[in-house]
ROROLUM-411739 format. One record per atom (N, C-alpha, C, O): chain; atom name; x, y, z. Coordinates in steps of 0.1 Angstrom, whole numbers. Example, Ala and Ser with C-alpha at 12.3 -4.5 7.8 and 13.67 -1.06 7.14 Angstrom:
! ROROLUM-411739
{node "A" "N" {132 -57 78}}
{node "A" "CA" {123 -45 78}}
{node "A" "C" {132 -33 78}}
{node "A" "O" {142 -33 85}}
{node "A" "N" {128 -22 71}}
{node "A" "CA" {137 -11 71}}
{node "A" "C" {129 0 79}}
{node "A" "O" {134 11 80}}
END
This chain:
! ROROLUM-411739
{node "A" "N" {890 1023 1107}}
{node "A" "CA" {878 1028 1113}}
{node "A" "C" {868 1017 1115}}
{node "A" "O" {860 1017 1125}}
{node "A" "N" {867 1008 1106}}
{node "A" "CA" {857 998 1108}}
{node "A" "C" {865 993 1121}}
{node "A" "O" {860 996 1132}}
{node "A" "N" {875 986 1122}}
{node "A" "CA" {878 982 1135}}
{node "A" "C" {873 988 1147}}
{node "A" "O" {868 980 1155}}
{node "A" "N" {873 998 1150}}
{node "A" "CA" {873 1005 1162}}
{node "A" "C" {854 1009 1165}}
{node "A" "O" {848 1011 1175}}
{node "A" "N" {851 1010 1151}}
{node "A" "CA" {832 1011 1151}}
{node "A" "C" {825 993 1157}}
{node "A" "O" {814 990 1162}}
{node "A" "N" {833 987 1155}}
{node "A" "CA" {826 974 1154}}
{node "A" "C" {836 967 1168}}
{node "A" "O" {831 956 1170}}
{node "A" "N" {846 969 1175}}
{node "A" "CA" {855 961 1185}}
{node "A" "C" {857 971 1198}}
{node "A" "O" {858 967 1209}}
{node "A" "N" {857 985 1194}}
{node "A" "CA" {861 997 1200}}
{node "A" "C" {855 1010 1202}}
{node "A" "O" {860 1021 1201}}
{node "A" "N" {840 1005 1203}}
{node "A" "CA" {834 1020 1205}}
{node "A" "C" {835 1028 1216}}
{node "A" "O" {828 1038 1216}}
{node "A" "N" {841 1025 1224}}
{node "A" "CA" {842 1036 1238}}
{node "A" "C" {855 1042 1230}}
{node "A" "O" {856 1054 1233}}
{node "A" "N" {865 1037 1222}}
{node "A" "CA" {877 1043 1220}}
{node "A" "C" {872 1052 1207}}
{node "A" "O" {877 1061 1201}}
{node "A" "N" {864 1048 1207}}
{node "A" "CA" {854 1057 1188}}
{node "A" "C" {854 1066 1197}}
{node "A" "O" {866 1070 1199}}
{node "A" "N" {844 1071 1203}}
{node "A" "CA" {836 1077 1211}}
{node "A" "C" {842 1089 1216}}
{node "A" "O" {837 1100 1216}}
{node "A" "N" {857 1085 1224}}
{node "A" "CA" {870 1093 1233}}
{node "A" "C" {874 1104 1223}}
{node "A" "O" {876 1116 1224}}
{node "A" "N" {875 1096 1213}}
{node "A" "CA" {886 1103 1202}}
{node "A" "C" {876 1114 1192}}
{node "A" "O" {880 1125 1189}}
{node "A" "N" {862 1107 1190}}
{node "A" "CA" {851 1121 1184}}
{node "A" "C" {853 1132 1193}}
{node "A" "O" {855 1144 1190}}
{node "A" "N" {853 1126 1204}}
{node "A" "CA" {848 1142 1209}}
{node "A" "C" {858 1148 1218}}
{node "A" "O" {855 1157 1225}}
{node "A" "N" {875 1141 1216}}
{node "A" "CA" {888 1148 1219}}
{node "A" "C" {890 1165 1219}}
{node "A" "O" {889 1171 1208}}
{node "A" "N" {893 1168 1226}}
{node "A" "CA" {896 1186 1226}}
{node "A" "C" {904 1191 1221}}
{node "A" "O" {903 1203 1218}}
{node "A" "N" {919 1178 1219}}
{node "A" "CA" {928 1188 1213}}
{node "A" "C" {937 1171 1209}}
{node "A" "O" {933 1160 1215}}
{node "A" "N" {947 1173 1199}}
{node "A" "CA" {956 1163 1197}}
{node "A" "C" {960 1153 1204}}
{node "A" "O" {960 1141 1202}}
{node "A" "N" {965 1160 1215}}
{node "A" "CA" {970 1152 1224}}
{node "A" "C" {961 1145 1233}}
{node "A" "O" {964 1135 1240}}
{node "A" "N" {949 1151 1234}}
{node "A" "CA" {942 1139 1245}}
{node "A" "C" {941 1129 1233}}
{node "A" "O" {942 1117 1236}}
{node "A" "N" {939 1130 1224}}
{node "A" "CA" {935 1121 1212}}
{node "A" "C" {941 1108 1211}}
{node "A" "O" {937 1096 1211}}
{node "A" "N" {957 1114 1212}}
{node "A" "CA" {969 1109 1211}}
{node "A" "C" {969 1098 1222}}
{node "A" "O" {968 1086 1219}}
{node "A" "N" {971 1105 1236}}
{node "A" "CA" {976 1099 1250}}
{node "A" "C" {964 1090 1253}}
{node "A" "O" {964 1081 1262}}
{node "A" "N" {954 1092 1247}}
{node "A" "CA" {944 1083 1251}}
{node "A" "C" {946 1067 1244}}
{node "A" "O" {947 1056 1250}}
{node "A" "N" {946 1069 1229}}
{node "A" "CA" {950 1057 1224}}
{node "A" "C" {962 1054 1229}}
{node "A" "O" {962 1042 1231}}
{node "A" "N" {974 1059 1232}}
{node "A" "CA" {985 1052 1236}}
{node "A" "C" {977 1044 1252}}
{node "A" "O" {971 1033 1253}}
{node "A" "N" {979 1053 1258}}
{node "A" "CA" {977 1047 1271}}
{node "A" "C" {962 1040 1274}}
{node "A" "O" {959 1037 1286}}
{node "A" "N" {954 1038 1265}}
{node "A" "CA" {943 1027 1267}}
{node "A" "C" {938 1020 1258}}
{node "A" "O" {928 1012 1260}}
{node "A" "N" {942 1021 1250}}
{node "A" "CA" {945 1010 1238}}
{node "A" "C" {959 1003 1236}}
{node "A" "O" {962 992 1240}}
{node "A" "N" {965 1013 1229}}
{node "A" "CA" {976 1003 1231}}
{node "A" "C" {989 999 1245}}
{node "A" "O" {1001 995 1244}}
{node "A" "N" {984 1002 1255}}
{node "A" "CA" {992 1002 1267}}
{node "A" "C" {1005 997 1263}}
{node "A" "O" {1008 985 1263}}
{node "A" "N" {1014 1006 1260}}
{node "A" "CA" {1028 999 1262}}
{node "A" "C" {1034 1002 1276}}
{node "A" "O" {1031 1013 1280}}
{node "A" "N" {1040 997 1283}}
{node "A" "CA" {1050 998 1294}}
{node "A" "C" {1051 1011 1298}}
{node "A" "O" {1045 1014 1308}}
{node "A" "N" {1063 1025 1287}}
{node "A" "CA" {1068 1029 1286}}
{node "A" "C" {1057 1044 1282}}
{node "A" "O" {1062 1054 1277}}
{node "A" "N" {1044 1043 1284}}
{node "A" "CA" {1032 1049 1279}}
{node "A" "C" {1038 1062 1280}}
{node "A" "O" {1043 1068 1270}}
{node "A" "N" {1039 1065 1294}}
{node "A" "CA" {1043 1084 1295}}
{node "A" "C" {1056 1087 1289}}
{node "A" "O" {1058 1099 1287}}
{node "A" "N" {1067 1078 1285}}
{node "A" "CA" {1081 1084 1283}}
{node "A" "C" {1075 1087 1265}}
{node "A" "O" {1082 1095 1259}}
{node "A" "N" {1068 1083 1261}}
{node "A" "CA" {1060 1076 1244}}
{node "A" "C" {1053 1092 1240}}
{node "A" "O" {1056 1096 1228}}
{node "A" "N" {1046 1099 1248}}
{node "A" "CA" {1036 1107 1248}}
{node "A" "C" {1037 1121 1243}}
{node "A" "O" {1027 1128 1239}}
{node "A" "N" {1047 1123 1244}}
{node "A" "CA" {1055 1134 1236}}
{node "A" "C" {1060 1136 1223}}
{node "A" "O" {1059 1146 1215}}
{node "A" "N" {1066 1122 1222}}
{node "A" "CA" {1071 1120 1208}}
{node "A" "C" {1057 1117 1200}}
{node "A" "O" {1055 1123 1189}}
{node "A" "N" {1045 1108 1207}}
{node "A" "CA" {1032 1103 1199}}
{node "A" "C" {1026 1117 1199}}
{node "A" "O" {1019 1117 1189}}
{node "A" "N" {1025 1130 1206}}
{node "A" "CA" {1018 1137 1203}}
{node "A" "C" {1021 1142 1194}}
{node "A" "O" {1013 1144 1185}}
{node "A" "N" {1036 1146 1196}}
{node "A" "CA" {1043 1156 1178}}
{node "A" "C" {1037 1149 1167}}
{node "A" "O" {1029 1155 1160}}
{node "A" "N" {1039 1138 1166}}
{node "A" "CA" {1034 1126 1156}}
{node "A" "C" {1023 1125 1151}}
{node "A" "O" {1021 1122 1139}}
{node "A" "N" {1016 1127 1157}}
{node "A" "CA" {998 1129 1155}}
{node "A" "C" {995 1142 1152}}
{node "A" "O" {985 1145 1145}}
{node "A" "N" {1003 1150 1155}}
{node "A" "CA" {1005 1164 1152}}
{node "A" "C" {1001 1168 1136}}
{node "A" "O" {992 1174 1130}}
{node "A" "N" {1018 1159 1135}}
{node "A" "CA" {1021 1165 1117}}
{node "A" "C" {1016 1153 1109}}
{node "A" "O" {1019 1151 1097}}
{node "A" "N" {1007 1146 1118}}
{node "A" "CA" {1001 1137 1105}}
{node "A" "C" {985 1146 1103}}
{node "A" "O" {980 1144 1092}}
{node "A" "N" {977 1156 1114}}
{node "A" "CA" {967 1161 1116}}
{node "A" "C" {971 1174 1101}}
{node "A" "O" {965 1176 1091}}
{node "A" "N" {985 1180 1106}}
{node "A" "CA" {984 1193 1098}}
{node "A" "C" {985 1187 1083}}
{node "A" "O" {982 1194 1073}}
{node "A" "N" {989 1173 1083}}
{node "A" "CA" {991 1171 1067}}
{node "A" "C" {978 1172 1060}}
{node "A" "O" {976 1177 1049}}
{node "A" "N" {968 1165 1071}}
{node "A" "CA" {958 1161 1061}}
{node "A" "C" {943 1165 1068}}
{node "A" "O" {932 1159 1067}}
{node "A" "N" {949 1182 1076}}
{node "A" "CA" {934 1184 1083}}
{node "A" "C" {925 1190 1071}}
{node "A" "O" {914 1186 1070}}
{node "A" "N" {929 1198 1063}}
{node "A" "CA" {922 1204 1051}}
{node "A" "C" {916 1193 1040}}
{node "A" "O" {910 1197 1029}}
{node "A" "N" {918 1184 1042}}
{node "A" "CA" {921 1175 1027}}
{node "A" "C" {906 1163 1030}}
{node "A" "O" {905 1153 1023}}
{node "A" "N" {895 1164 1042}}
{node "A" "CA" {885 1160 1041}}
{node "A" "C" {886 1146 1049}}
{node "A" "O" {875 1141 1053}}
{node "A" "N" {897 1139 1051}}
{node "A" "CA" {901 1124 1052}}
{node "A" "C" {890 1125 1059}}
{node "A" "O" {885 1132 1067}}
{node "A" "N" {888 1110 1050}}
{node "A" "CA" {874 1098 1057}}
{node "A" "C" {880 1086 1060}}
{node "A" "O" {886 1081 1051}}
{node "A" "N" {881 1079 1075}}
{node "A" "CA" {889 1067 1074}}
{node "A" "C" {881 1054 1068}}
{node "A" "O" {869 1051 1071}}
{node "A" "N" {888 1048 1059}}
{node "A" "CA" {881 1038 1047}}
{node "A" "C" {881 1029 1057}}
{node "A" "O" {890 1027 1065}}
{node "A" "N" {865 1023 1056}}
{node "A" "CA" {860 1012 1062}}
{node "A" "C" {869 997 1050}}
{node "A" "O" {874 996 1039}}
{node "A" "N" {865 991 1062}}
{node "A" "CA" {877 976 1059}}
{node "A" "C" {869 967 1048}}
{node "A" "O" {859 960 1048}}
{node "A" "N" {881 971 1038}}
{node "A" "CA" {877 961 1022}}
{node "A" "C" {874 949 1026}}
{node "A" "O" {884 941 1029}}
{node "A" "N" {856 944 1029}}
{node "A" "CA" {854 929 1033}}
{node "A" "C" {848 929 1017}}
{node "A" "O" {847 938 1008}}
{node "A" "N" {842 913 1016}}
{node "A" "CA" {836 911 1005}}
{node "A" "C" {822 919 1007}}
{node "A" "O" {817 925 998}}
{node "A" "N" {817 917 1019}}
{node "A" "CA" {801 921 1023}}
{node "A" "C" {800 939 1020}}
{node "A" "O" {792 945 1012}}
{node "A" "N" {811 945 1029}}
{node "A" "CA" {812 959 1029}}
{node "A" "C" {816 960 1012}}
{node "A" "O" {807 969 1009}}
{node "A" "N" {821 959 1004}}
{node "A" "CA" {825 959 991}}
{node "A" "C" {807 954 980}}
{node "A" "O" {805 963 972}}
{node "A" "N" {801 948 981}}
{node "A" "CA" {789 943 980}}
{node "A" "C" {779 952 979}}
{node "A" "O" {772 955 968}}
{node "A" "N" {778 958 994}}
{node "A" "CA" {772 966 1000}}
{node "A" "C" {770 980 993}}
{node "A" "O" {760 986 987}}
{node "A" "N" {786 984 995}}
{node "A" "CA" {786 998 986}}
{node "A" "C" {782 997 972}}
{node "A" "O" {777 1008 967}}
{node "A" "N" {783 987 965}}
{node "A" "CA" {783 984 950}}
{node "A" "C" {768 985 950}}
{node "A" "O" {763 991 940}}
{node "A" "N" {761 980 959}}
{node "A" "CA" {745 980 958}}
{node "A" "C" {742 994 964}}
{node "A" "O" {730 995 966}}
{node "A" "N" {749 1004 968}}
{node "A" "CA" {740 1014 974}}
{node "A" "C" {744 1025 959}}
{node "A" "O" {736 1034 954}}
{node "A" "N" {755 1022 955}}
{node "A" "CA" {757 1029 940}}
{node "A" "C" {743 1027 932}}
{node "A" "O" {737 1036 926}}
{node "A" "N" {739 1015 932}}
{node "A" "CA" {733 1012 919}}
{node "A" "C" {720 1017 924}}
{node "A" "O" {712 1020 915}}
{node "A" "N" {715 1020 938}}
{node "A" "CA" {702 1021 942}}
{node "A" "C" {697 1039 941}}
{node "A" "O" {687 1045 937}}
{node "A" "N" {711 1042 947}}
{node "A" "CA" {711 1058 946}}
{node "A" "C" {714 1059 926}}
{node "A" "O" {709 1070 924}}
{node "A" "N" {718 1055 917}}
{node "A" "CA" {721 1060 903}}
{node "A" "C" {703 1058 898}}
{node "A" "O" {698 1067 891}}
{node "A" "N" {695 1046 902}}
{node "A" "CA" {684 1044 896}}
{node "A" "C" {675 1055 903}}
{node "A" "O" {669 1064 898}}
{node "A" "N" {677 1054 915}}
{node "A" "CA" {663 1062 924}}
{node "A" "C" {668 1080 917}}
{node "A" "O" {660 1088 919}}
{node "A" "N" {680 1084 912}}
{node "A" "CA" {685 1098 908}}
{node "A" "C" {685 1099 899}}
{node "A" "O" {689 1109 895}}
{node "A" "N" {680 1088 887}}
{node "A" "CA" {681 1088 873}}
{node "A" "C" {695 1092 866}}
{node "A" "O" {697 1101 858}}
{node "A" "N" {703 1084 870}}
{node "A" "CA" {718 1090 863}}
{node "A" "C" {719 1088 852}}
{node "A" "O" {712 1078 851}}
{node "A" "N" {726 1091 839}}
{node "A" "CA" {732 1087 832}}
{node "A" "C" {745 1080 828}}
{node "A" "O" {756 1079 832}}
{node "A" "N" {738 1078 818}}
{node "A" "CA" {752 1064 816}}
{node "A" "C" {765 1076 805}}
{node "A" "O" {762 1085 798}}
{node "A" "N" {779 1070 808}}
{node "A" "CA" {788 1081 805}}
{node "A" "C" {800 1080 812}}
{node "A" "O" {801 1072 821}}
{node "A" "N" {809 1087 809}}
{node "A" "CA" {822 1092 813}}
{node "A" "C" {815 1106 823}}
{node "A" "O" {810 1117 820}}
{node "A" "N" {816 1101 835}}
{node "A" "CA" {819 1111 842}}
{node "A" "C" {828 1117 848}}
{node "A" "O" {838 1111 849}}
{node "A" "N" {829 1130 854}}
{node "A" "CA" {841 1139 849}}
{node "A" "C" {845 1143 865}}
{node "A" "O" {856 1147 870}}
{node "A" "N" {832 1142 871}}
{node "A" "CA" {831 1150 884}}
{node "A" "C" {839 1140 894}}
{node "A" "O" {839 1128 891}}
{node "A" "N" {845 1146 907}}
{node "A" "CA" {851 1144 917}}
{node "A" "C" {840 1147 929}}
{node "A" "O" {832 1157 927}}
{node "A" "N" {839 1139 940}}
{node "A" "CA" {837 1126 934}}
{node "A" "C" {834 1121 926}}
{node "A" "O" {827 1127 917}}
{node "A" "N" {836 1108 925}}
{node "A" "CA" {834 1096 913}}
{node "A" "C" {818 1097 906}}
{node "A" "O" {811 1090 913}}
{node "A" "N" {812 1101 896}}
{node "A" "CA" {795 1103 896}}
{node "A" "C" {787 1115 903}}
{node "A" "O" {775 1117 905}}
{node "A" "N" {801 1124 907}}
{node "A" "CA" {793 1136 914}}
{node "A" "C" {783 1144 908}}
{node "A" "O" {775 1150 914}}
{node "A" "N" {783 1143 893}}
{node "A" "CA" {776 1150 882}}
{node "A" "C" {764 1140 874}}
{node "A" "O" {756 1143 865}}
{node "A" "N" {765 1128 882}}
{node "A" "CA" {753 1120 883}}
{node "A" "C" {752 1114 869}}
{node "A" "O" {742 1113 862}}
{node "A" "N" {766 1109 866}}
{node "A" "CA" {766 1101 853}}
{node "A" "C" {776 1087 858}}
{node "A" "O" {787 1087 865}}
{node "A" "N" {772 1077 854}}
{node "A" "CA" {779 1064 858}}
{node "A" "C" {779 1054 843}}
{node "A" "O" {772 1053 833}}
{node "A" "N" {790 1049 849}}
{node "A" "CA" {797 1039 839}}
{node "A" "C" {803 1026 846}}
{node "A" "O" {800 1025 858}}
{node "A" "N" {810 1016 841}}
{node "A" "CA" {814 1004 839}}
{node "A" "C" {825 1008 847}}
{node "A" "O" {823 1000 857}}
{node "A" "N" {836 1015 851}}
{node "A" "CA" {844 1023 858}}
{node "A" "C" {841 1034 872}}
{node "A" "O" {846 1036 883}}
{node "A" "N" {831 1038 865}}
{node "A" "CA" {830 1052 876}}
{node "A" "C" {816 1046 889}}
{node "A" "O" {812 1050 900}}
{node "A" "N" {813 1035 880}}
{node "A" "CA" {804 1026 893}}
{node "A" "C" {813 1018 910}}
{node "A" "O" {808 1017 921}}
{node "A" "N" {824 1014 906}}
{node "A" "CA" {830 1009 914}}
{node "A" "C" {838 1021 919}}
{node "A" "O" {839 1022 932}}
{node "A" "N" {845 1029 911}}
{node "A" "CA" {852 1044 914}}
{node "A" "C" {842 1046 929}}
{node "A" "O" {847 1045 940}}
{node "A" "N" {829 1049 925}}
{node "A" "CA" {818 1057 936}}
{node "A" "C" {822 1049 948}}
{node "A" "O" {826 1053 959}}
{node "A" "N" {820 1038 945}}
{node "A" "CA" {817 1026 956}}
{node "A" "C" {826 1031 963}}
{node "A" "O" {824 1038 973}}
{node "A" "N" {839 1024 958}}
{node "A" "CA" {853 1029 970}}
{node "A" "C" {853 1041 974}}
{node "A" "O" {859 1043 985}}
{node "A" "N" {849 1052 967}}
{node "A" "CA" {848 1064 975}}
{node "A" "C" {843 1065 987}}
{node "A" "O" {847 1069 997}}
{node "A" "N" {829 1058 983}}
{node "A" "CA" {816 1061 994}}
{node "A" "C" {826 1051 1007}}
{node "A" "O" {823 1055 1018}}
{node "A" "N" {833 1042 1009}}
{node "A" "CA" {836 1032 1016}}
{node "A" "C" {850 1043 1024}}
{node "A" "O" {856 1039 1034}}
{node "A" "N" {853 1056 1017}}
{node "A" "CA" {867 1060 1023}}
{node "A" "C" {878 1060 1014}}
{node "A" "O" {888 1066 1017}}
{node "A" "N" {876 1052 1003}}
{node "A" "CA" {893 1052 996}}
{node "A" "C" {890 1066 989}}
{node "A" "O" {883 1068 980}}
{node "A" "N" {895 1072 994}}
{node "A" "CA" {891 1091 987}}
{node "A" "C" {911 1097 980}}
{node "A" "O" {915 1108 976}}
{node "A" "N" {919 1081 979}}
{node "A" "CA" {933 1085 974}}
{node "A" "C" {931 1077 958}}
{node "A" "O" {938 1072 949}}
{node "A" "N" {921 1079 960}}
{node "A" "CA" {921 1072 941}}
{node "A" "C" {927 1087 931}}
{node "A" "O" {927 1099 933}}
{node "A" "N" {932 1077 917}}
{node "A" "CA" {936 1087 908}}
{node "A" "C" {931 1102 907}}
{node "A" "O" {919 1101 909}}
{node "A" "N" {934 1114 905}}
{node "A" "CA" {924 1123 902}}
{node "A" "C" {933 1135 886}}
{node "A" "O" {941 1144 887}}
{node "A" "N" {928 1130 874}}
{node "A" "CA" {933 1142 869}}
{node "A" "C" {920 1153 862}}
{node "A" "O" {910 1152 855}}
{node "A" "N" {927 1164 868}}
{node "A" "CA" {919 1173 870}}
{node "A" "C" {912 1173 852}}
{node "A" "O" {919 1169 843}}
{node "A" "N" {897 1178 850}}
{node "A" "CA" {896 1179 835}}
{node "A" "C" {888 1166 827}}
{node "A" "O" {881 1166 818}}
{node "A" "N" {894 1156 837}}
{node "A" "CA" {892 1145 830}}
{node "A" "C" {885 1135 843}}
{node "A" "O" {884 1138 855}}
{node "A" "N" {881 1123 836}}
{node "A" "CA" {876 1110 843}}
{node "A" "C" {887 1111 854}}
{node "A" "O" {899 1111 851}}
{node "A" "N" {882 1113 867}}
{node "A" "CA" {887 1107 882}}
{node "A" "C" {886 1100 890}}
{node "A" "O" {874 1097 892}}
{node "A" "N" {894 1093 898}}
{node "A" "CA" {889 1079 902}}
{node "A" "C" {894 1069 894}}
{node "A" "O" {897 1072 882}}
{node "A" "N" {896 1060 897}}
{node "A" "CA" {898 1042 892}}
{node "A" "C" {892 1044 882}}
{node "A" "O" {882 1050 883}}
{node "A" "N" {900 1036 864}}
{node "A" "CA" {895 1037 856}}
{node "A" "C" {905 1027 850}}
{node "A" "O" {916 1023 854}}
{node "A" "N" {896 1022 836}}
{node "A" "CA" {908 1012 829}}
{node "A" "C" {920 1015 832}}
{node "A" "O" {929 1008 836}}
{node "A" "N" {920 1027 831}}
{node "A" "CA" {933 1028 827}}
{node "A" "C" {947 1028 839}}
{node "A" "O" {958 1027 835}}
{node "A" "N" {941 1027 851}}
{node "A" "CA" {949 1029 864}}
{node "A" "C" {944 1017 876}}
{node "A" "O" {946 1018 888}}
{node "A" "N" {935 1007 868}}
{node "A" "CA" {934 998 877}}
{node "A" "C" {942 990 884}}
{node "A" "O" {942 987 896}}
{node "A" "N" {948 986 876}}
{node "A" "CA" {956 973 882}}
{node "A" "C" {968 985 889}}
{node "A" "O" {977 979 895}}
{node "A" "N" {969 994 889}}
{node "A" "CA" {979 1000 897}}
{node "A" "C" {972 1002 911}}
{node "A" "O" {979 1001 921}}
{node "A" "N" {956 1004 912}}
{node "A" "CA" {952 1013 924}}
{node "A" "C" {950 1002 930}}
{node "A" "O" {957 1001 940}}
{node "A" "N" {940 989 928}}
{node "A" "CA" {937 980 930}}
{node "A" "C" {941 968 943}}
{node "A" "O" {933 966 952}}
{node "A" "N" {957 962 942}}
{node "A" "CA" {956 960 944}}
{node "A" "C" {972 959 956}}
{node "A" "O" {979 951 961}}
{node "A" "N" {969 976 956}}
{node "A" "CA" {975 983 973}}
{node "A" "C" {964 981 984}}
{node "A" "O" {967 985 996}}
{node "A" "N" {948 974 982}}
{node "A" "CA" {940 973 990}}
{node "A" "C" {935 964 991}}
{node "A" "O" {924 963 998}}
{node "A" "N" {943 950 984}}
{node "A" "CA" {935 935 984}}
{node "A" "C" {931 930 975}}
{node "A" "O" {928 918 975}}
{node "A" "N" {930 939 963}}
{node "A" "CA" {922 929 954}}
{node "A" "C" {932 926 942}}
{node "A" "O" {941 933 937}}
{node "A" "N" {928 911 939}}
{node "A" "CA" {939 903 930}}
{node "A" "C" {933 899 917}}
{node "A" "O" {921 896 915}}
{node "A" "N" {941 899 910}}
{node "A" "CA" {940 898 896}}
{node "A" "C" {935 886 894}}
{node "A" "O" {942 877 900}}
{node "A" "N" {927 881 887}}
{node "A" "CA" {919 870 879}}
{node "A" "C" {923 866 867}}
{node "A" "O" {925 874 858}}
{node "A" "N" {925 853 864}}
{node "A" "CA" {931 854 851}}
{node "A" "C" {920 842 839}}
{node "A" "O" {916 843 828}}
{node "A" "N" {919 831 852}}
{node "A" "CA" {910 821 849}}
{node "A" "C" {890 831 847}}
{node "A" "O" {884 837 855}}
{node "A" "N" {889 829 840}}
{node "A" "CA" {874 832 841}}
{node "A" "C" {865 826 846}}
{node "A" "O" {853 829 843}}
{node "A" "N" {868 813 856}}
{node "A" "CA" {857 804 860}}
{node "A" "C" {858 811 882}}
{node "A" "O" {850 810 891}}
{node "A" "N" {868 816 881}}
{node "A" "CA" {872 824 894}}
{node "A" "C" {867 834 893}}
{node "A" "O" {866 838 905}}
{node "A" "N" {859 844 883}}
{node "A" "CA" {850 859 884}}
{node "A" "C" {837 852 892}}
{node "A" "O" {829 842 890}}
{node "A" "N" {839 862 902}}
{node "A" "CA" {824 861 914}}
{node "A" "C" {819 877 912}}
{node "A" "O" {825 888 910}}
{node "A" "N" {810 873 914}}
{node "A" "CA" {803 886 918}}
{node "A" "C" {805 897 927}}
{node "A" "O" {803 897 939}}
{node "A" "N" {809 909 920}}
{node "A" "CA" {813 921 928}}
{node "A" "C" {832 924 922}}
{node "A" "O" {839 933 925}}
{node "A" "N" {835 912 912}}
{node "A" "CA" {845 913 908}}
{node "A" "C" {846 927 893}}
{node "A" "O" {838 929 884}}
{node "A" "N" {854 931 895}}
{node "A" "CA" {858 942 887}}
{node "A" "C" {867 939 870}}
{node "A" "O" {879 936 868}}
{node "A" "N" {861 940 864}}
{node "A" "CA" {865 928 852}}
{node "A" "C" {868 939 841}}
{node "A" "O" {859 947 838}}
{node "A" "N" {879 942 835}}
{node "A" "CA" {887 946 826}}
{node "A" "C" {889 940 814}}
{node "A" "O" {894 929 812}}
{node "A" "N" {886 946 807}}
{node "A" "CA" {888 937 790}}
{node "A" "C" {901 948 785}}
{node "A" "O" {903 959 789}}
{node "A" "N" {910 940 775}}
{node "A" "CA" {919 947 770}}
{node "A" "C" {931 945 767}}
{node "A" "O" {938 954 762}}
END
């Protein structure tokens, strides 16, 4: 998404306000990614776009802006700005989203972050803390780029630091 907001906004733009799958479809093939073979492609790319729409038309998808250090920064500072200016408390929060119940922690601060950024496939067990947490970090982590620290003179700022 960040790509196409920031390199590709006429192709943003086509695809908001698409009518049906297939213009969605045939547009990115044939003006973005122009292959050769565009019209023989267009059939098969529409089915395709199809059953990736029915998988996940109910389910809210937000396409996650691109894990930069700045964009990662950013969100971390808009968590902390929205928890002070709402008075949250400090705590295990329970709610989906990450702080939805306006309680934040050591865990559910960076949880929010990546939410607010699009990663909306983080852990969820129902009942309990959802979202990235001790306990499923290093599993969720780093399917998205981020690498384990081992040295402590390498923790920078905005790094996600686990004791344990």
């Amino acid at each position: 998404m960040y790509e196409l907001e920031t390199k590709y906004p006429s192709t943003l733009k086509v695809l908001k306000n698409a009518k049906s799958i297939k213009e969605a479809s045939n547009y990115v093939l044939i003006h973005f990614e122009s292959p050769n073979n565009a019209s023989a492609l267009s059939a098969t790319r529409t089915q395709y776009s199809q059953e990736i729409y029915n998988l996940y038309k109910n389910e809210g998808v937000v396409m996650a802006k691109q894990l930069t250090y700045n964009n990662w920064m950013s969100a971390l500072d808009n968590v902390a700005v929205t928890a002070r200016r709402e008075n949250w408390s400090y705590g295990d929060s329970h709610g989906w989203p990450p702080c939805s119940d306006h309680i934040i922690s050591c865990d559910r601060h960076p949880a929010r972050a990546l939410y607010d950024m699009g990663y909306t496939d983080q852990p969820r067990i129902p009942g309990s803390t959802s979202g990235i947490t001790v306990n499923n970090v290093n599993t969720y982590l780093p399917k998205y780029g981020f690498v384990k620290v081992t040295n402590p003179k390498d923790i920078k700022k905005g790094a996600i630091v686990c004791v344990g």
